[in-house]
C-alpha positions as CSV (number, residue, x, y, z in Angstrom):
1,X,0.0,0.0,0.0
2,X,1.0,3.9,-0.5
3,X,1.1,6.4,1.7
4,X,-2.3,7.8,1.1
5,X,-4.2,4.4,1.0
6,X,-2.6,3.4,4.3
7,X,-3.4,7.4,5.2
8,X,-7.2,6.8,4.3
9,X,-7.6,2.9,5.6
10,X,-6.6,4.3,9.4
11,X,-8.9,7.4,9.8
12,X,-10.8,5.4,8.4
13,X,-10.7,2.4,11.5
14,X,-10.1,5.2,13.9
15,X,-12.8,7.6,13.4
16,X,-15.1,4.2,13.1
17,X,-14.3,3.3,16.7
18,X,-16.9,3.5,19.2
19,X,-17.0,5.7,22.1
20,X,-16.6,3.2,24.6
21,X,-13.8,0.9,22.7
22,X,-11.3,4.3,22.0
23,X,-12.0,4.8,25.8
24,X,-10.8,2.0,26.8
25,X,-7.6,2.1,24.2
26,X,-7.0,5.3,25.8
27,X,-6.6,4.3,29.4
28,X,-4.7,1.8,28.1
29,X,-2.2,4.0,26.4
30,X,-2.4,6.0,29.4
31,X,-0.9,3.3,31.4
32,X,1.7,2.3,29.4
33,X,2.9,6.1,28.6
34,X,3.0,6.9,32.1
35,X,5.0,3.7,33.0
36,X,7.8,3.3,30.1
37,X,11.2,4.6,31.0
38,X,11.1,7.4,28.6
39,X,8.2,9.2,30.4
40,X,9.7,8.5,33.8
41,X,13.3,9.5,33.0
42,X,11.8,12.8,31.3
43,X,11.3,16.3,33.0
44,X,10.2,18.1,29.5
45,X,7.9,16.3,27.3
46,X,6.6,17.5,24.2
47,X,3.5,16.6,23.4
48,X,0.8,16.9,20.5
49,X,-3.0,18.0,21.7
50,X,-5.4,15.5,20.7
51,X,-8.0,16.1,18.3
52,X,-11.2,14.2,16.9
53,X,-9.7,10.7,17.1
54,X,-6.5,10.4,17.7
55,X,-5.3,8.7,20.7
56,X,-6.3,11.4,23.8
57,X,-3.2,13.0,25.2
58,X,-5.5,15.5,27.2
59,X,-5.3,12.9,30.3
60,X,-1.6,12.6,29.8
61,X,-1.0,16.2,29.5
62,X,-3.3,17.0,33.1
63,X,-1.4,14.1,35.2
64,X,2.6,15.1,33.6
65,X,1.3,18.6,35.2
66,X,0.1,17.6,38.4
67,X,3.6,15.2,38.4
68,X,5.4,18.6,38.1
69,X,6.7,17.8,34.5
70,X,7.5,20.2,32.5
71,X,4.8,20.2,28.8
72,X,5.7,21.5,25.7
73,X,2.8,21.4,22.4
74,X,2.7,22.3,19.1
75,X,2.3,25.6,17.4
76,X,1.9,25.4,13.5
77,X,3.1,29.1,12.2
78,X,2.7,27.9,8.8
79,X,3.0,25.3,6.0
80,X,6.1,27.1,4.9
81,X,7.6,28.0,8.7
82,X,6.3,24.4,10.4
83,X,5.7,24.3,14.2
84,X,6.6,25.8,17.5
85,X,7.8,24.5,20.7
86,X,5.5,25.8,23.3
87,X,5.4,25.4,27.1
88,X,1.8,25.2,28.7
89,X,0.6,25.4,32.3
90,X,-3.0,24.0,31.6
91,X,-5.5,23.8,28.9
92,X,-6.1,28.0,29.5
93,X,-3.1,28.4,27.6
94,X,-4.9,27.0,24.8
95,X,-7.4,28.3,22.2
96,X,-8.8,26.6,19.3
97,X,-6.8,27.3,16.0
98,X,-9.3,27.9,12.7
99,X,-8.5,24.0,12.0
100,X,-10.6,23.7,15.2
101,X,-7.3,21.8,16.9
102,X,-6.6,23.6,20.6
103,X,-2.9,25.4,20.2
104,X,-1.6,27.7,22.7
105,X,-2.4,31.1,22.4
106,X,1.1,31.9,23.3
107,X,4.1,33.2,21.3
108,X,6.9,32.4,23.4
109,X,8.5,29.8,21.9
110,X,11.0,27.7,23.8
111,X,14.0,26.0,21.8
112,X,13.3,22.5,21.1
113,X,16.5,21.3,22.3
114,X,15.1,21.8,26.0
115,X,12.6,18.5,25.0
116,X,13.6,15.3,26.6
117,X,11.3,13.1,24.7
118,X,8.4,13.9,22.0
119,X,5.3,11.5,21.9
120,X,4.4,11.9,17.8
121,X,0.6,11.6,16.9
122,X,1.0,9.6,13.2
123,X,-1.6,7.6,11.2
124,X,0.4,4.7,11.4
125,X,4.0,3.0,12.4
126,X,6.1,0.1,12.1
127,X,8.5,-1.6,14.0
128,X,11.6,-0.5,12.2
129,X,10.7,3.3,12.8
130,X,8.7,4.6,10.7
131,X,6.0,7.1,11.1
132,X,3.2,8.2,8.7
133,X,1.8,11.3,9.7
134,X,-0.8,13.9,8.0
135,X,1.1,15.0,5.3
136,X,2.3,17.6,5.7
137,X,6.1,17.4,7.0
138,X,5.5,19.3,10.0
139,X,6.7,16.6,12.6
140,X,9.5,15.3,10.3
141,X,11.0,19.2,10.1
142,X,10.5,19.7,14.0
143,X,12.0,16.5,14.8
144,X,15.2,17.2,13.1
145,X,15.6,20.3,15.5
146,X,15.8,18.4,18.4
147,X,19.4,17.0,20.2
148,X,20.5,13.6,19.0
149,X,19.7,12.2,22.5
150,X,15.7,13.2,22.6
151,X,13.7,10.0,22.5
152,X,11.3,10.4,19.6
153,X,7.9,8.0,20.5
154,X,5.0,7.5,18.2
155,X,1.6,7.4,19.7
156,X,-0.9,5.5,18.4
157,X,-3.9,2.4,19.2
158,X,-2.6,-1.1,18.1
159,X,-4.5,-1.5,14.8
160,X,-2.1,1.4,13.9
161,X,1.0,-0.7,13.5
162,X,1.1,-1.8,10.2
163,X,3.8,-4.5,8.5
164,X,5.8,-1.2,6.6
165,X,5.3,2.2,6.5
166,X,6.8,3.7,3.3
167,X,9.5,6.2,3.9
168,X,11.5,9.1,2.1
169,X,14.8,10.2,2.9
170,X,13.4,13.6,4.4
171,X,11.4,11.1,7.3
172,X,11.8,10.5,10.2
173,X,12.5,7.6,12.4
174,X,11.4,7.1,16.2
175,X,12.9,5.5,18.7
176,X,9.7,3.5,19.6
177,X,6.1,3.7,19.8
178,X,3.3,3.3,22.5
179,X,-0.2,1.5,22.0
180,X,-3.3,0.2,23.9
């Protein structure tokens, strides 16, 4: 399969889930995020907000808070210019960008270099690596600013790992991923 049918065949599954099902893939993921070694060694995470049906980060942002860790999102400037590292307190430093995605409404960026480990929405991963994301490039251009030591974790339900995910020299690899 191509990129775009394995793009389609996902969000398709995903956004076919039942409430209750992704609910329980969620906790799941919880678990297993807030027990692997790279969330546990890690002061500054850097973390995507969740939207529609990707796997919910909005628990894993509230209890890295309340652990004292240290939460960095996404800010897309544009296509062109790519994303921002941005340090939240909460969800009032966010506001819903015209994609409807919550952002922060900050612009005080904080070098990416600070990030201990980055857990990377994507529509799909394999074993070797490889991440298929949106699109767009924005998360392969970010990651590529970080230091050589940041872990680099893909997020995503089970279903999600597929056999191989087709990759261009500009992709990025991560170091691992994290499932239900």
């Amino acid at each position: 399969m191509n990129k775009s049918d394995i793009r389609k065949k996902m969000l398709q599954i995903r956004n076919n889930m039942d409430e209750h099902e992704k609910q329980i893939r969620d906790n799941k993921v919880f678990s297993n995020i807030i027990n692997s070694n790279e969330y546990k060694s890690s002061t500054n995470i850097f973390l995507f907000v969740s939207y529609n049906s990707e796997v919910d980060t909005h628990k894993i942002i509230r209890h890295s808070l309340k652990e004292g860790k240290r939460i960095f999102v996404p800010k897309v400037i544009s296509r062109k210019d790519g994303m921002e590292t941005i340090e939240i307190k909460g969800f009032s430093d966010l506001e819903k960008s015209k994609h409807g995605i919550l952002e922060p409404c900050s612009d005080k960026y904080a070098n990416p270099e600070v990030v201990d480990v980055v857990f990377a929405p994507g529509l799909a991963f394999d074993k070797n690596g490889g991440r298929l994301g949106y699109g767009a490039g924005f998360y392969d251009r970010y990651l590529k600013l970080l230091k050589k030591s940041t872990a680099k974790i893909g997020l995503c339900y089970s279903f999600q790992v597929v056999e191989n995910v087709p990759m261009e020299e500009y992709d990025v690899r991560m170091n691992g991923i994290i499932t239900d």
